[in-house]
N, CA, C and O of each residue as an XYZ file, in Angstrom:
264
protein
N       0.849     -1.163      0.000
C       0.000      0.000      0.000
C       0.903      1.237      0.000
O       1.707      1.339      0.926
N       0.859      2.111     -0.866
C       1.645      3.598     -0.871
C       1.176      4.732      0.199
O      -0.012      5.033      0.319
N       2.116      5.276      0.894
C       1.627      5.906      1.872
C       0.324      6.942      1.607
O       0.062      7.599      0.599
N      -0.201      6.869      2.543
C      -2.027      7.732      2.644
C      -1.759      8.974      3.570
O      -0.920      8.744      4.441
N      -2.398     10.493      3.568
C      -2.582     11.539      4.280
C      -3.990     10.999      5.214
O      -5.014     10.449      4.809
N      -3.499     11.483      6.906
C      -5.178     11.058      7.306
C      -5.200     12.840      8.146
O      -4.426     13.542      8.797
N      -6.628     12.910      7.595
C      -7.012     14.790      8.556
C      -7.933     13.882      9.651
O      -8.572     12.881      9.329
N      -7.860     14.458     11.029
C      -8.233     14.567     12.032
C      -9.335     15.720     12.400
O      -8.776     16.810     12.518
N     -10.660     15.773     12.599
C     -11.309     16.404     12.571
C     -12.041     16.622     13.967
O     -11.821     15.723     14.778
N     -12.590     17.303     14.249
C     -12.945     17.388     15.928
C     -13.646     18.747     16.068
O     -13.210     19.807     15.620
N     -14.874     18.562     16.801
C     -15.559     19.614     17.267
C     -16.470     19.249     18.308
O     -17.070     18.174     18.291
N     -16.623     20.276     19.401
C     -18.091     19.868     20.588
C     -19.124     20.797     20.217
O     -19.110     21.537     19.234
N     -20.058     20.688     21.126
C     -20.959     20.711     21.495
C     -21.363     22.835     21.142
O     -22.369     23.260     20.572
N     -20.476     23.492     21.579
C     -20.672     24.849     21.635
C     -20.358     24.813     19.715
O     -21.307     25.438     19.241
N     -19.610     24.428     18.778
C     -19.072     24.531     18.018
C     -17.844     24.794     18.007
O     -17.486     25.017     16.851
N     -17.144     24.864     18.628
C     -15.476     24.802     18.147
C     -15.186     23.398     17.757
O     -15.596     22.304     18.145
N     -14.292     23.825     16.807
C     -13.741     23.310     15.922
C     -12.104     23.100     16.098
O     -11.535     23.965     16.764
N     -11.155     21.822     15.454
C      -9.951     21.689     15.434
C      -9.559     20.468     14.480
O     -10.425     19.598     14.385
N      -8.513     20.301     13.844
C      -8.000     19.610     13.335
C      -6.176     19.578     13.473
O      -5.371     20.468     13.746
N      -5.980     17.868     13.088
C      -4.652     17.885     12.904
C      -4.357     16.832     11.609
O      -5.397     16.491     11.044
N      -3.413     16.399     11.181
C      -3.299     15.916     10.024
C      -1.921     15.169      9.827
O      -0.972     15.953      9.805
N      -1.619     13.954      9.692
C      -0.941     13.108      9.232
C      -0.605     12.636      8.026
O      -1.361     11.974      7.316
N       0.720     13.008      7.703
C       1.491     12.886      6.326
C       2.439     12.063      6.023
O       3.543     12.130      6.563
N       2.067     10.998      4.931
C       2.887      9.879      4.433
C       3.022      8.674      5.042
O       3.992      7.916      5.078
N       1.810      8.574      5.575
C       1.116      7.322      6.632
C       1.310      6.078      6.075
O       1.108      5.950      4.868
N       1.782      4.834      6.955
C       2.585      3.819      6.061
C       2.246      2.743      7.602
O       2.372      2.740      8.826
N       1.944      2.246      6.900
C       1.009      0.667      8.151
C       1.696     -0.223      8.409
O       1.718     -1.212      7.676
N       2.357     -0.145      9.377
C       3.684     -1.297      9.575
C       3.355     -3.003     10.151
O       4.046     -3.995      9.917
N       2.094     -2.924     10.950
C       1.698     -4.040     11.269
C       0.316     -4.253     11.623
O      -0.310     -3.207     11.795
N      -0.334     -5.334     11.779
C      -1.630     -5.292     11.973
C      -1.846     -6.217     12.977
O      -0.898     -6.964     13.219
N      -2.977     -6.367     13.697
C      -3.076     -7.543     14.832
C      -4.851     -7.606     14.965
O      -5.651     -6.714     14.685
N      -5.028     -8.518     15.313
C      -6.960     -8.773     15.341
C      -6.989     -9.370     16.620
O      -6.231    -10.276     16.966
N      -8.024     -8.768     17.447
C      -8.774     -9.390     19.063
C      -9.233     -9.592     18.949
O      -9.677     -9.210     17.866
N     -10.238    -10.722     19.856
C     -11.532    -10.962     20.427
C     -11.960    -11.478     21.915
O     -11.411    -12.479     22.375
N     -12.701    -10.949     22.469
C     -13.426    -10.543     23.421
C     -14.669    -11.326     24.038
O     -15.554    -10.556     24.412
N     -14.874    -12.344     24.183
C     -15.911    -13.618     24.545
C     -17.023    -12.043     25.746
O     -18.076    -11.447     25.518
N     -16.452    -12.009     26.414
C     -16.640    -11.588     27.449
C     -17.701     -9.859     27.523
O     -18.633     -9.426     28.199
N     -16.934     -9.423     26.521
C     -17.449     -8.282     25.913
C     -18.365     -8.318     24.462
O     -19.270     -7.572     24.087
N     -17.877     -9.238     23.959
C     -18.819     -9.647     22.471
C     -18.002     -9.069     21.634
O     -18.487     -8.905     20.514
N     -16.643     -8.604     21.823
C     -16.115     -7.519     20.878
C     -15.065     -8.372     19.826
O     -14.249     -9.275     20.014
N     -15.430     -7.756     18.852
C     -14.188     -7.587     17.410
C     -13.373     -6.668     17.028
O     -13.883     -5.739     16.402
N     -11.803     -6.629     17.287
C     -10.905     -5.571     17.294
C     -10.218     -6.084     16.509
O     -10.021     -7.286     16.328
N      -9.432     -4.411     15.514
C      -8.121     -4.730     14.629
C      -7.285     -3.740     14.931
O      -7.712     -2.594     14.787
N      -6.374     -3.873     15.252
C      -5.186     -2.778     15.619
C      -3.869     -2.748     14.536
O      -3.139     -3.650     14.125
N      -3.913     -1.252     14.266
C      -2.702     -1.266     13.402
C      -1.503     -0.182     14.136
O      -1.697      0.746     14.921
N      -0.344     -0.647     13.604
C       0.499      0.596     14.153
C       0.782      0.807     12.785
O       0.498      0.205     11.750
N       1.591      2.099     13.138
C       1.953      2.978     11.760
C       3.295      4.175     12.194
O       3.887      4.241     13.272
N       3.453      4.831     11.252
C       4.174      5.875     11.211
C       3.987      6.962     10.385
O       3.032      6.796      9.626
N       4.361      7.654     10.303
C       3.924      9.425      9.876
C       4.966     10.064      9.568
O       5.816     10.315     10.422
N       5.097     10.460      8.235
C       6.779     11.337      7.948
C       6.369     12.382      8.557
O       7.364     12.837      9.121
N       5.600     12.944      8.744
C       5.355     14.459      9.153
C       4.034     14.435      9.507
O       3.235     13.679      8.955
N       3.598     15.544     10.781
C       2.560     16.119     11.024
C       2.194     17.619     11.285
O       2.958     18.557     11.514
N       1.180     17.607     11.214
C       0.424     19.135     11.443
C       0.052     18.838     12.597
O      -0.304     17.661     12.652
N      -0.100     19.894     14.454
C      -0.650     19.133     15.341
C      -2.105     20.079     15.170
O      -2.474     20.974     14.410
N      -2.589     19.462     16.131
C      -4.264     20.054     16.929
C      -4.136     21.447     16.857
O      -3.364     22.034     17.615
N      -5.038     22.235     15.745
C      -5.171     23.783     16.111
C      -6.837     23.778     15.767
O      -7.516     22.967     15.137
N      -7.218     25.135     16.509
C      -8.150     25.319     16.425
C      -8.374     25.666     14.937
O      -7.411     25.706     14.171
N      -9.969     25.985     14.407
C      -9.953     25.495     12.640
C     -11.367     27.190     12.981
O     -10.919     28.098     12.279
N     -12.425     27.612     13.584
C     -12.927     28.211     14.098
C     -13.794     27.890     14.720
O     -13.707     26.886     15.427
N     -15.318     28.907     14.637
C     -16.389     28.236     15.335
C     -17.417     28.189     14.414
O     -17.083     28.474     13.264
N     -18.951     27.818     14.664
C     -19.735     27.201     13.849
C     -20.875     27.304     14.624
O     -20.922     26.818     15.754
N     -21.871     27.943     14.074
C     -23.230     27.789     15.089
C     -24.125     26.513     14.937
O     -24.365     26.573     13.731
N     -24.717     25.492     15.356
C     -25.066     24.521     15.193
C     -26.777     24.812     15.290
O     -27.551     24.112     14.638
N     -27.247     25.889     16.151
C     -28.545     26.303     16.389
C     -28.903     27.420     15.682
O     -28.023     28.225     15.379
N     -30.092     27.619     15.353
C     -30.182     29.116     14.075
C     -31.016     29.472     15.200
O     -31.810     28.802     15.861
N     -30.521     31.129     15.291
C     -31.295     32.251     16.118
C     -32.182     33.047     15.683
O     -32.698     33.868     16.440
């Protein structure tokens, strides 16, 4: 697989807003769980990132019309 960009997106409740973003994302291993106990199905990957952008605020956003 050729490395992938992933954006990180994030906002609450008032509307603020933030993002961060991961560059040249490259999947080094993979692993699969399961969970009797919980009922659960998990896949875990690790990875690496040539570069990132971190967490900034992006602005705000009204979610309710006045």
């Amino acid at each position: 697989m050729l490395p992938f960009d992933i954006t990180i997106a994030a906002a609450n409740e008032y509307g603020a807003a933030a993002s961060a973003k991961l560059f040249g994302v490259e999947i080094l291993n993979e692993g699969f769980g399961t969970s009797v106990d919980d009922s659960v199905l998990e896949q875990q990957a690790t990875f690496i990132a040539r570069s990132i952008l971190p967490l900034q605020a992006v602005g705000t956003s009204s979610l309710i019309q006045a």
